[in-house]
N, C-alpha and C positions, 0 to 999 in steps of 0.2 A: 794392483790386483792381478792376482793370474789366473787363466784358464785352461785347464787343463782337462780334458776329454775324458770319461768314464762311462760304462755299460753297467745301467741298473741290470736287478734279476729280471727282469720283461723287456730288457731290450732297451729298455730307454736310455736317451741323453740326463749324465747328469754332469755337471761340472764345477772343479773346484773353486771357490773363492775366498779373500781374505790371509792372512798371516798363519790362519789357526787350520788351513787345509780342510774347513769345513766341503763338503760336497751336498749339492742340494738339484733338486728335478729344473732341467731346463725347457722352459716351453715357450712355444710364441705365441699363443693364447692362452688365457683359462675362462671358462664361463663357470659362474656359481649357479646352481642350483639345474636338480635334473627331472624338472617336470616337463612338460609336453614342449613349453617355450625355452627353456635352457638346452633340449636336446634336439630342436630345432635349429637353434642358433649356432650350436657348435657343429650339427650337421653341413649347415652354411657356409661356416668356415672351413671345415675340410672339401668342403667339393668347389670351393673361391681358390684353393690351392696355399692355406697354412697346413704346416706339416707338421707340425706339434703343437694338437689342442687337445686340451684336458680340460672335460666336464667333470665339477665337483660336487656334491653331493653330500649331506649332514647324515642323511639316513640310510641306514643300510640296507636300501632298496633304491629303487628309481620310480618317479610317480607319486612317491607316498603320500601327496598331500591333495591337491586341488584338481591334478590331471590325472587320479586313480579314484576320490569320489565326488563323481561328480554324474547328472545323468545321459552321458553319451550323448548328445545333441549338438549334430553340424549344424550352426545356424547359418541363418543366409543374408544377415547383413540388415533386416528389417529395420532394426530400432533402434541403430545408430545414426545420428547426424551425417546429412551426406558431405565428403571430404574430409570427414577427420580421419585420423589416424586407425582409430578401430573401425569405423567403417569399411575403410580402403581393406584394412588387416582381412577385416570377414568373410570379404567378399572374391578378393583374390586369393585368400585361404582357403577358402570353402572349394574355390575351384582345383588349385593343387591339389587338397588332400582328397579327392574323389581320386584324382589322376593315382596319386599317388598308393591310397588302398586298391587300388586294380591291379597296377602294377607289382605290389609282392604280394598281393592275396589276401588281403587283409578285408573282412567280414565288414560291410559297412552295405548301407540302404538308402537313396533316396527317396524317403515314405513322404514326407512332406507332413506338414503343420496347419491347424486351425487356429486362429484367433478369434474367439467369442465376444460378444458382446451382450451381454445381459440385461443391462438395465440402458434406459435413455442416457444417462449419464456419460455413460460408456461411450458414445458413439461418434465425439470427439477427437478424444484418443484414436480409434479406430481410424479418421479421418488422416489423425496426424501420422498413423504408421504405415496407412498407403502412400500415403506423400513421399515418404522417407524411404518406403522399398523402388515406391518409381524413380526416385532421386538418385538408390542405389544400382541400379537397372535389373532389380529380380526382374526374371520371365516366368512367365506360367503365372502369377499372383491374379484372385478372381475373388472379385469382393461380390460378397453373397447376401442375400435374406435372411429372415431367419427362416422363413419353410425349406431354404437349399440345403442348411446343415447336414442334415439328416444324408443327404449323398456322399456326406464325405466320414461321418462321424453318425450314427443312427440314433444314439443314445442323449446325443447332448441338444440341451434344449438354450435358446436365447433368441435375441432379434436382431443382430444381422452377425457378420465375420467374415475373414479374409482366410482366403486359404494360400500357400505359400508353397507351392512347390518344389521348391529347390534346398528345403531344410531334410539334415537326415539323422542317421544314428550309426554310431560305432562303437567299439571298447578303445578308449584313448590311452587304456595301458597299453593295450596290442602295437597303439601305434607309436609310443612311448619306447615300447622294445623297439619296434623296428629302427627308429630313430638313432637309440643306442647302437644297435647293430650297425648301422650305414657308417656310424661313427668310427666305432673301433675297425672296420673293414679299410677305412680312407688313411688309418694309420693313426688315429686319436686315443683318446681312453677317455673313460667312465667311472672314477673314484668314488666309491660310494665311504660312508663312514667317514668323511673326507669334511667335516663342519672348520668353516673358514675362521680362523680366530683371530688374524690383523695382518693388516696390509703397511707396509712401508718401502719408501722411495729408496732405489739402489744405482745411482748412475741413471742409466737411460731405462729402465727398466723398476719393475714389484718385485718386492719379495714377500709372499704369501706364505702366512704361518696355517696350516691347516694341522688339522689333531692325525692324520695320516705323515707329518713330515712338512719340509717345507719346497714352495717351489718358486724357482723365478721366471717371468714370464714379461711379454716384450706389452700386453695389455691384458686388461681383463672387461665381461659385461656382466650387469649384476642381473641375472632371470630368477633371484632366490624367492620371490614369492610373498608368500606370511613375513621370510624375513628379512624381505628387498631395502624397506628402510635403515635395517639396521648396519647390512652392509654398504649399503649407501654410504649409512657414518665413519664406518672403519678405513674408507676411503676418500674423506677427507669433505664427503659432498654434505650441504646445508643445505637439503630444498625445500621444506616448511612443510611437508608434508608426511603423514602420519598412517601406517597401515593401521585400521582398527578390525579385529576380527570379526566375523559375522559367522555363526554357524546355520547350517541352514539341515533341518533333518526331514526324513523321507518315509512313509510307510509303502508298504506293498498291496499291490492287491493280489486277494487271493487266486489262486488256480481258477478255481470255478465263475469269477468274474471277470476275468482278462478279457471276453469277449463285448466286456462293455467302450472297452476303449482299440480301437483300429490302430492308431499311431501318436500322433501327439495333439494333446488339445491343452491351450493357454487362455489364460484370462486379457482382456485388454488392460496393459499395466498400468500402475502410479505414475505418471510424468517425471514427478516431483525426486523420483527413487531409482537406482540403476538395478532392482530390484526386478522380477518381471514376475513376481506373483507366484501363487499355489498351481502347480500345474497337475495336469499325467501324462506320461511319457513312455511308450514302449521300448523296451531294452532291446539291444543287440539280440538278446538269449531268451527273448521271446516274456521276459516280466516284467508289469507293469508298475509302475510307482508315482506314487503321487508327493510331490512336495516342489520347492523346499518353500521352508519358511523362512524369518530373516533375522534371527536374535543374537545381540550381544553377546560373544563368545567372551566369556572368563579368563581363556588361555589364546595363545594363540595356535596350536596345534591341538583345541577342545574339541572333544568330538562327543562328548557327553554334555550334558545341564552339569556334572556336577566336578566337570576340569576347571582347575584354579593353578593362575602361579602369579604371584602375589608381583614378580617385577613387570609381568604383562599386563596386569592391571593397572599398577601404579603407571606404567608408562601411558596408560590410556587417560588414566583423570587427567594427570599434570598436562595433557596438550587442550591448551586453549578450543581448539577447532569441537572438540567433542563437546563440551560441556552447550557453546551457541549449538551446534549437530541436536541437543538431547534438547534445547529449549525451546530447537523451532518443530521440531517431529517426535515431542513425548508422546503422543496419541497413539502414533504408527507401532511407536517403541513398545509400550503396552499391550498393544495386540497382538503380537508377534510373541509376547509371550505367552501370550494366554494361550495362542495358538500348541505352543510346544506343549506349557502343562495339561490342558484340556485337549483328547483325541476329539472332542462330539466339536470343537470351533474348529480344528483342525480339518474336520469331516467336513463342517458346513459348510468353508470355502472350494470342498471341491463341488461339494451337491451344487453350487450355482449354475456349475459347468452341467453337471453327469447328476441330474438330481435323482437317479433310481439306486445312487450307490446308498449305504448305510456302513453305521459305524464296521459291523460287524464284519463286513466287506474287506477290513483291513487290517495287518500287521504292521509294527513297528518292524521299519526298516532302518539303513545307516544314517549319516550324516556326512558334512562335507563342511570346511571353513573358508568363508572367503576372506581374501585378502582384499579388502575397501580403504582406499584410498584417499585420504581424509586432509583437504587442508587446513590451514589456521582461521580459514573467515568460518570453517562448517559446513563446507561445501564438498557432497561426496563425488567423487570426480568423478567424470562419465569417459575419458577417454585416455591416451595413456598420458604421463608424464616423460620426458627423455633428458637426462641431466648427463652433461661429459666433467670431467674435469681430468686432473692430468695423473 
């Protein structure tokens, strides 16, 4: 094999390999996918000191999926188990990314969160997610009555809630670009249009076939998201678990009612769901939204009721985990839709919170899919999974 040194059109290393003088992009990283966590990670790696890393990217944007709709919401660690892995994530993240929107200017709030509690049932849960923020060491959290609400939220009626200080709001595209930015400044790049199409072993190193070319690289991480499992496969890993999508859609509240909601108000969730329920949430840009709900997405990039791709689906029956998934939580399944097709159930989970709003109150807004994470026993995972292989 020889190597022989070549200057792409941007500067880049490319170099020759093989009999047939093919030339191809040399890098010592690649991260796939460029949402919020892929252009985090390759930021990472340029400021550790790799000097060619290239974030890949299927669409021809950056964000387009999870970390562009989604509702702005810095959480603060609340509802995760203390010492996992997303706990740890939330809670040291939550603190970086304040640091870090200060530092380039980037439009972010710590307005802080209520969690309500509505019914006796409720108040459980409640018990169990103070536990878990004092576990996680939020400050400022003040668990209240229900006559305190009114001081933090004036509109929202129930019997008791924990107010949460340290949750906020940004636009996670803004901080998306910045990301990209910091990237390509430390000497990296941002391939967009770039969808990975197979990985194979070359001496000590990948050779990444992507629809931009191809490139070889010394490792890769997979941050793709929607389509993490699949790259997963391409690189050889078997880890029994299954992304299944979930769309989750949003209305707005009107102009003339935005003043029913101050900042963020939640329900106390399902245990049982990594779900956190029907909320409202003040946006970065001053609009409010109430949702999401949590239904079976058709596609995996669906962002309507009415996206279908027939190998997305097939891929969802045939895995084992779904079908136990759909036998022990039809009920939930069920009303989740109901929620999407009918705005007045839609309405009625927010009126538990904010019971002055009405249907009329509100516009359909977007949507957003998440990627849920699903293993073979039907267990929808609540923290991350981390698989190496070679």
């Amino acid at each position: 094999m020889r190597h022989v040194l070549r200057r792409g059109p941007g500067g880049e290393e490319w170099r020759r390999y093989g009999k047939q003088d093919e030339f191809m992009r040399e890098t010592d990283a690649v991260v796939v996918g460029a949402g919020v966590v892929g252009l985090a990670t390759g930021r990472a790696l340029v400021q550790r000191g790799c000097r060619r890393v290239v974030v890949l990217e299927a669409e021809e944007r950056i964000a387009a999926h999870q970390s562009g709709n989604n509702s702005g919401v810095i959480h603060s660690g609340l509802y995760y188990r203390p010492g996992s892995l997303k706990a740890r994530n939330c809670v040291e993240g939550r603190r970086a990314l304040y640091a870090y929107c200060e530092e380039k200017g980037i439009a972010c709030e710590r307005c802080g969160k209520l969690v309500v509690a509505t019914e006796e049932r409720d108040l459980a849960g409640l018990d169990d997610l103070e536990r878990r923020g004092r576990g996680n060491g939020l400050e400022g959290m003040r668990r209240l009555r229900g006559e305190e609400l009114s001081e933090y939220e004036p509109h929202v009626r129930g019997i008791a809630g924990l107010w949460i200080a340290e949750t906020g709001i940004v636009d996670f595209r803004a901080v998306a670009e910045a990301y990209a930015a910091d990237i390509r400044e430390g000497g990296g790049e941002v391939l967009t249009g770039a969808e990975l199409l197979g990985v194979r072993r070359d001496g000590d190193g990948l050779v990444l076939e992507t629809r931009r070319g191809e490139l070889r690289s010394g490792f890769l991480v997979n941050c793709a998201g929607l389509q993490s499992d699949r790259v997963a496969r391409l690189c050889g890993i078997r880890a029994g678990v299954k992304i299944v999508p979930f769309r989750g859609e949003y209305y707005e509240l009107k102009d003339s009612r935005r003043g029913y909601v101050r900042n963020l108000i939640y329900p106390v969730p399902d245990p049982r769901f990594p779900f956190l329920g029907v909320h409202l949430t003040r946006l970065i840009d001053g609009r409010r939204e109430a949702g999401p709900n949590a239904v079976l997405a058709f596609k995996r990039e669906g962002y309507t009721r009415w996206s279908f791709s027939m190998k997305d689906m097939l891929e969802t029956l045939m895995f084992p985990g779904f079908w136990m998934m759909g036998v022990r939580h039809w009920r939930m399944g069920v009303a989740e839709f109901r929620r999407s097709f009918f705005k007045s159930a839609f309405v009625a989970s927010v009126r538990r919170l904010v019971p002055d709003l009405e249907g009329g109150d509100f516009v359909r807004g977007g949507a957003g899919v998440r990627a849920q994470a699903l293993d073979r026993a039907g267990n929808l995972l609540d923290d991350f999974r981390i698989e190496e292989g070679e």
